[in-house]
TIMI-2910 file (N, C-alpha, C, CB; in pm, 1 decimal, decimal comma, always signed):
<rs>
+----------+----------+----------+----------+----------+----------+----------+----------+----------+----------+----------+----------+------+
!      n_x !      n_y !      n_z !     ca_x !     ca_y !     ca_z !      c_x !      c_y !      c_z !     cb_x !     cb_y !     cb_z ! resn !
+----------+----------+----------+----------+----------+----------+----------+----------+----------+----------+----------+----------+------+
!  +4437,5 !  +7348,7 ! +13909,3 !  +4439,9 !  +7241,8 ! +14006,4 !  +4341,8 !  +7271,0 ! +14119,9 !  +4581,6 !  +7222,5 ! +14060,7 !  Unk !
!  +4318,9 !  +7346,8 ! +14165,4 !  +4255,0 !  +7467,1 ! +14277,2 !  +4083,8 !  +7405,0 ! +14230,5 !  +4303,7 !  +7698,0 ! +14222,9 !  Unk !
!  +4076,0 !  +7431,9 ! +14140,3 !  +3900,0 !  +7441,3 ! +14052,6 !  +3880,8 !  +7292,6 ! +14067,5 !  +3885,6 !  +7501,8 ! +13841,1 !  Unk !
!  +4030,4 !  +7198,2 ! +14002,9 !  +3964,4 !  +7031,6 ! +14018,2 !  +3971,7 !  +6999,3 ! +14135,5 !  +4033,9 !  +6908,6 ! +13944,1 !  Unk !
!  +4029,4 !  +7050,2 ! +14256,3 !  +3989,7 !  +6988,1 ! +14375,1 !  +3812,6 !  +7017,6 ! +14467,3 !  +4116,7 !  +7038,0 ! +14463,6 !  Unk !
!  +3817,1 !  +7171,0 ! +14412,7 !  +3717,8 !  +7208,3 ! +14430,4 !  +3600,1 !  +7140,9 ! +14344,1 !  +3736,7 !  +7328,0 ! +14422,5 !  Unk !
!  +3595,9 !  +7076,0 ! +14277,7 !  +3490,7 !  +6975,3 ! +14230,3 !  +3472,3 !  +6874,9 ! +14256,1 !  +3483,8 !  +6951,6 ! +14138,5 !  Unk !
!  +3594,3 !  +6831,8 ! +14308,0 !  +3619,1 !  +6671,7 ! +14372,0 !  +3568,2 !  +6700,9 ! +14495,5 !  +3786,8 !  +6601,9 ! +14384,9 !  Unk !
!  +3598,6 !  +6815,9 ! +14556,6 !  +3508,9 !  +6816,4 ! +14710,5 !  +3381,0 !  +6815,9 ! +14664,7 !  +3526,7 !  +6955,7 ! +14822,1 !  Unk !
!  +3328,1 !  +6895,4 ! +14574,0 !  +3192,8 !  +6925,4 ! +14588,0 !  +3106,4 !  +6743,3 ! +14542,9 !  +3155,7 !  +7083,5 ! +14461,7 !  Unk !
!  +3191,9 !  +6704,4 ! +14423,2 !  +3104,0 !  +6575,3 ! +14400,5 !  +3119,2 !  +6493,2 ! +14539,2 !  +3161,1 !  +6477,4 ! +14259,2 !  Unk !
!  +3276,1 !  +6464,4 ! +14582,9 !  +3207,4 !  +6391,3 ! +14692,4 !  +3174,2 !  +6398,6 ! +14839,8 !  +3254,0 !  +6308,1 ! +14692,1 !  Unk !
!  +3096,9 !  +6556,8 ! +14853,3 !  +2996,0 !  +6592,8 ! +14935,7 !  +2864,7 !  +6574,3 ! +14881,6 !  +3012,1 !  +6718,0 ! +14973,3 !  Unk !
!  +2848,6 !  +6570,1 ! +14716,3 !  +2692,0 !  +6551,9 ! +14682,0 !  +2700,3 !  +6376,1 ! +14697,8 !  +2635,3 !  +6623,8 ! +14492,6 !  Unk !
!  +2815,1 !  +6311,0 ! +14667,5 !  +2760,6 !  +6186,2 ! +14675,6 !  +2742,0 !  +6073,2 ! +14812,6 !  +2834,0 !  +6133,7 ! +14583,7 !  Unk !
!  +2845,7 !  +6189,0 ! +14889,8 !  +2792,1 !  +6171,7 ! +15088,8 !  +2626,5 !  +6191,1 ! +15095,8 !  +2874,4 !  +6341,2 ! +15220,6 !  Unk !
!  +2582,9 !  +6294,8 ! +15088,9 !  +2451,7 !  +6342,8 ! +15092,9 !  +2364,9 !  +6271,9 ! +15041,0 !  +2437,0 !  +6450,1 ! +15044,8 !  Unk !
!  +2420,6 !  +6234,0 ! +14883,4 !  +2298,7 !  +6113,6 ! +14869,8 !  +2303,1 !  +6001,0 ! +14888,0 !  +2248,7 !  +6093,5 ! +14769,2 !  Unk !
!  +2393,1 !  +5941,8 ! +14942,4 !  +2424,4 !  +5808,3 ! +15024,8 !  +2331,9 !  +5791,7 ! +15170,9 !  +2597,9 !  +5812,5 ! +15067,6 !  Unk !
!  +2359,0 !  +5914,3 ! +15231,2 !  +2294,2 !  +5964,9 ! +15362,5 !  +2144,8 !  +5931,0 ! +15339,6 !  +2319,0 !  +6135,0 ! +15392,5 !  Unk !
!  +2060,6 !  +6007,4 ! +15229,2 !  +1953,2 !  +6074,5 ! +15215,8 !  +1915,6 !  +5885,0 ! +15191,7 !  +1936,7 !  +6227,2 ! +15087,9 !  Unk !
!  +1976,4 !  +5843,3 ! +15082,7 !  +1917,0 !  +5692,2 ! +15061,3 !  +1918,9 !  +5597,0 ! +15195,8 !  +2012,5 !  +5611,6 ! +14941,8 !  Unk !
!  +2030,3 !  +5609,1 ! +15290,2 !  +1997,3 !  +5532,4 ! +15409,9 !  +1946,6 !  +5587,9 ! +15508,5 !  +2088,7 !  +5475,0 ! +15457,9 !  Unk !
!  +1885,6 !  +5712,0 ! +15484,7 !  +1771,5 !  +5767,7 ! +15604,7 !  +1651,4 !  +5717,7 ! +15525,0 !  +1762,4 !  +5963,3 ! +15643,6 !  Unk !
!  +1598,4 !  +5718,3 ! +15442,6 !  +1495,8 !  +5661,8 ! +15348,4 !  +1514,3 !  +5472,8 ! +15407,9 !  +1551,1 !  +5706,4 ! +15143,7 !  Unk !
!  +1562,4 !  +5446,1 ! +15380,8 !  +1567,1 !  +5302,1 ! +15404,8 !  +1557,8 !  +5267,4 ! +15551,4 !  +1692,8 !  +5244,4 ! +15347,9 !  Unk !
!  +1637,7 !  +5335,9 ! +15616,4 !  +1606,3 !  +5346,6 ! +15773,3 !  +1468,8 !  +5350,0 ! +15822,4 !  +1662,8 !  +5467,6 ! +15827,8 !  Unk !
!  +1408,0 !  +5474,4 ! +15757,5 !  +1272,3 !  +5488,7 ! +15815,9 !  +1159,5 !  +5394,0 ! +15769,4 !  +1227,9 !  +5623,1 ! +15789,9 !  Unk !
!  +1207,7 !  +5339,0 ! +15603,3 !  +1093,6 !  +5243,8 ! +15604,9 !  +1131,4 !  +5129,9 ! +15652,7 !  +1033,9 !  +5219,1 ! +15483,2 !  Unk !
!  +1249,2 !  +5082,3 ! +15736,9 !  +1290,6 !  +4976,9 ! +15763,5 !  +1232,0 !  +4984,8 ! +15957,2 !  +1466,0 !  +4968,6 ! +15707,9 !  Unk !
!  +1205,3 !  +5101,7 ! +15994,6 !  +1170,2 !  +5130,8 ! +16128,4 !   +952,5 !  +5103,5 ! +16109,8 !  +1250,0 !  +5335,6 ! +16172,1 !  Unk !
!   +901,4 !  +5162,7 ! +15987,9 !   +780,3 !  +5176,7 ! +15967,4 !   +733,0 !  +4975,2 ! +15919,2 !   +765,1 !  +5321,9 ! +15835,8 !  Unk !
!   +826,3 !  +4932,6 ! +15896,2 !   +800,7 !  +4784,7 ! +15877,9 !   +776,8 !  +4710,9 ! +16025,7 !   +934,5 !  +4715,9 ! +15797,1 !  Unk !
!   +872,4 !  +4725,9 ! +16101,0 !   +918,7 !  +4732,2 ! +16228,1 !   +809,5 !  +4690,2 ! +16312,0 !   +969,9 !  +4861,9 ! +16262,4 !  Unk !
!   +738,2 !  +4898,1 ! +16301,3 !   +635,3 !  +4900,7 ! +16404,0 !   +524,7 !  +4835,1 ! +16349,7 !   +598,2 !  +5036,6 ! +16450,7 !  Unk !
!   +487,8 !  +4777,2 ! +16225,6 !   +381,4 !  +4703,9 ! +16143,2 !   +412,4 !  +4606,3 ! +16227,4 !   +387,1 !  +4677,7 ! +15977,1 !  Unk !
!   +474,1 !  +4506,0 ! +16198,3 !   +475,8 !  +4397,3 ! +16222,3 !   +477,0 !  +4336,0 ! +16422,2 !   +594,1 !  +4370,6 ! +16127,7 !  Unk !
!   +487,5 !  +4498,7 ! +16437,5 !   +460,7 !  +4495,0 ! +16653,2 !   +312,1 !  +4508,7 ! +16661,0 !   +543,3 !  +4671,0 ! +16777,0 !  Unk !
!   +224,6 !  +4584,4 ! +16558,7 !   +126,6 !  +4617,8 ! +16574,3 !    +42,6 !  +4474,3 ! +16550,8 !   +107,9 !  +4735,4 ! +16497,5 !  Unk !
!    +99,9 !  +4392,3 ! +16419,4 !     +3,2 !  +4286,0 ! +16375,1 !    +64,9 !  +4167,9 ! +16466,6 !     +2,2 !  +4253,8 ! +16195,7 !  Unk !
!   +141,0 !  +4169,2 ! +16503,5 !   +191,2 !  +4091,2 ! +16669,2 !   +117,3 !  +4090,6 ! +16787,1 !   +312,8 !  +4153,2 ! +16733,4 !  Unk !
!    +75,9 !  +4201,2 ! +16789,5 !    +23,8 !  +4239,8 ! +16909,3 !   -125,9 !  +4229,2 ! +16923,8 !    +64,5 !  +4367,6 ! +16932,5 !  Unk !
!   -226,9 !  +4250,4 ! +16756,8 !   -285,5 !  +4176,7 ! +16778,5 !   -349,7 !  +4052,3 ! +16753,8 !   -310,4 !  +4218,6 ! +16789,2 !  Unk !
!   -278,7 !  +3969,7 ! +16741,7 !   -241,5 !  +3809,4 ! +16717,2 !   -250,5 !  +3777,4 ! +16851,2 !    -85,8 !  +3763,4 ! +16646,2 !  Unk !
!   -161,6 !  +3851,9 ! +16938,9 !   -183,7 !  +3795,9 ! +17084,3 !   -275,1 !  +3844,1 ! +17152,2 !    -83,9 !  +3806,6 ! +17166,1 !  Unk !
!   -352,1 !  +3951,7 ! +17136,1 !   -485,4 !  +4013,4 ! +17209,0 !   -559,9 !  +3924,6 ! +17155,7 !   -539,3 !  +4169,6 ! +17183,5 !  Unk !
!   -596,7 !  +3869,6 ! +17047,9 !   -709,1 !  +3801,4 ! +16966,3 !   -679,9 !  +3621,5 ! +17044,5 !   -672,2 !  +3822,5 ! +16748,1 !  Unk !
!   -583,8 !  +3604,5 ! +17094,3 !   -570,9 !  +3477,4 ! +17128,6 !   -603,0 !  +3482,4 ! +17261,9 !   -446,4 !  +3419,0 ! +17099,3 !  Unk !
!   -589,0 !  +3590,3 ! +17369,1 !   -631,8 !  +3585,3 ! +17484,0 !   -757,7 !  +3594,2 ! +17498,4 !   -581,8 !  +3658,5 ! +17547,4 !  Unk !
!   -773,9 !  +3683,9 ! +17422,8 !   -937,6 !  +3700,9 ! +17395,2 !  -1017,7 !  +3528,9 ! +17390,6 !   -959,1 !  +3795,1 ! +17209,9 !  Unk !
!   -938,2 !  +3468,9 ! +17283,6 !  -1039,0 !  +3306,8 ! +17288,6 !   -984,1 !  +3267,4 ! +17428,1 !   -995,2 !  +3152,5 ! +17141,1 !  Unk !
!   -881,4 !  +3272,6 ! +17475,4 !   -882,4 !  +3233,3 ! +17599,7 !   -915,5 !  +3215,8 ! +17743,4 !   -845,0 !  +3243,6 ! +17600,1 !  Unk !
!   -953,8 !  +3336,3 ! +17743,6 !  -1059,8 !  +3428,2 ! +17817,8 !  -1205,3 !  +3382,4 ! +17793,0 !  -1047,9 !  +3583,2 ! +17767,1 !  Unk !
!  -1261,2 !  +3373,5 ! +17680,8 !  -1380,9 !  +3312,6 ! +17626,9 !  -1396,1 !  +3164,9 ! +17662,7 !  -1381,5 !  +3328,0 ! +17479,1 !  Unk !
!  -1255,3 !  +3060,0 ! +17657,0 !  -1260,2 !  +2915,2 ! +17717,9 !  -1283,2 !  +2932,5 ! +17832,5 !  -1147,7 !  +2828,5 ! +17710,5 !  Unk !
!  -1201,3 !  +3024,3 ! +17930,2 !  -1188,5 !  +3015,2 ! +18064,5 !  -1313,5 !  +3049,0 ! +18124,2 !  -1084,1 !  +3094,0 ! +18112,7 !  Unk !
!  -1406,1 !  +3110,4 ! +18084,6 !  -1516,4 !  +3180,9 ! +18128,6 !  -1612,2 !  +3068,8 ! +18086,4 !  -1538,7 !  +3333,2 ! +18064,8 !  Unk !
!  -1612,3 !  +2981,3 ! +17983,1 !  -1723,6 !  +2893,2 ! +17969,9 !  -1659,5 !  +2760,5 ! +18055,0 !  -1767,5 !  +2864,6 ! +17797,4 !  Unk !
!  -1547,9 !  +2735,8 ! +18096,8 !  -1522,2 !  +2650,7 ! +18170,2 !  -1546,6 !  +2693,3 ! +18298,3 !  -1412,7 !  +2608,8 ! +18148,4 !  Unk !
!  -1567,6 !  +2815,6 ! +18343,3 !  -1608,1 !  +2853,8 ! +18450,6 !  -1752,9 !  +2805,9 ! +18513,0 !  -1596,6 !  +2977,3 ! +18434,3 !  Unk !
!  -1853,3 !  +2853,4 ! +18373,8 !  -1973,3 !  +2859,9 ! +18415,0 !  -1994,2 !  +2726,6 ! +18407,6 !  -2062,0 !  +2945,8 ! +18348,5 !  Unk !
!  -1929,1 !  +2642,6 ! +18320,2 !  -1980,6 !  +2468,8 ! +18311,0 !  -1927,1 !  +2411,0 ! +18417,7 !  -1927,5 !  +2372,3 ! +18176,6 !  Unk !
!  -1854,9 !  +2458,7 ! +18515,4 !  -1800,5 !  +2423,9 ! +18631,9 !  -1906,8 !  +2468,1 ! +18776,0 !  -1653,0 !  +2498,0 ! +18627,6 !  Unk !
!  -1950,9 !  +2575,6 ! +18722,6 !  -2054,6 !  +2604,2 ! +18825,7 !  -2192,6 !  +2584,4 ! +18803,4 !  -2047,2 !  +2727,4 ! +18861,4 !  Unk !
!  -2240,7 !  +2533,6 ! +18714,0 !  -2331,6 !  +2456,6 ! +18648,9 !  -2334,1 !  +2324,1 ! +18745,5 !  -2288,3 !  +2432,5 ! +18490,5 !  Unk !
!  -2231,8 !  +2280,7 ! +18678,1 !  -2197,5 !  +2114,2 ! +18775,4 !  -2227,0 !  +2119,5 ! +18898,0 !  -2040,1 !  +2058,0 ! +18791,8 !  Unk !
!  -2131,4 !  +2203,5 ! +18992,4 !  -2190,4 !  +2210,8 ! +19153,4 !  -2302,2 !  +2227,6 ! +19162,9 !  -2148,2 !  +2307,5 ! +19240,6 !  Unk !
!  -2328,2 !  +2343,3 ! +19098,8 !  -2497,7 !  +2347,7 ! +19136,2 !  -2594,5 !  +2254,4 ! +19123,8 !  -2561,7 !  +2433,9 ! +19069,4 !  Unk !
!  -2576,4 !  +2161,7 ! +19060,5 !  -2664,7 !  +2012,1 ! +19003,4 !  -2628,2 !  +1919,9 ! +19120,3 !  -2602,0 !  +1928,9 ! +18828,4 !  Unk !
!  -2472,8 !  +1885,1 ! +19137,2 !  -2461,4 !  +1793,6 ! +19214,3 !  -2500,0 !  +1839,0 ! +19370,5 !  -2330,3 !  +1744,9 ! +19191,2 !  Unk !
!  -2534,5 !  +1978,5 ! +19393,0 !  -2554,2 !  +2006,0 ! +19548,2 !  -2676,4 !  +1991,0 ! +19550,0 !  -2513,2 !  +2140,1 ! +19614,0 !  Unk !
!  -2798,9 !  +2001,6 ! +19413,2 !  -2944,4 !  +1930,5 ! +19433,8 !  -2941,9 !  +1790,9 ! +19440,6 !  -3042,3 !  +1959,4 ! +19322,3 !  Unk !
+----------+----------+----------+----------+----------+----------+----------+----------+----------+----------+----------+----------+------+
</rs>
């Protein structure tokens, strides 16, 4: 009786461990998806300020274009 408990602990400590081992695995690629998708977020929104920045600056100069014409 002694020997079958002692196997019953041991299987279900190996099958804790690999329960563990499979949701640290899944964890980390579920964390490495994560930071992907902050990275391709992030630059989606740099790339959009960027054109924005590019409008604002040609609306700038076509704005100071104008004064300068209408003050000749």
């Amino acid at each position: 009786m002694r020997e079958g408990m002692e196997h019953l602990e041991t299987s279900v400590l190996k099958e804790a461990q690999d329960i563990k081992d499979q949701l640290g695995g899944e964890l980390k690629a579920t964390s490495q998806d994560v930071q992907s998708l902050v990275r391709e977020e992030s630059q989606v929104i740099k790339d959009q300020l960027g054109e924005m920045r590019q409008s604002i600056d040609r609306l700038s100069s076509s704005a100071g274009t104008s004064q300068t014409a209408e003050g000749q």
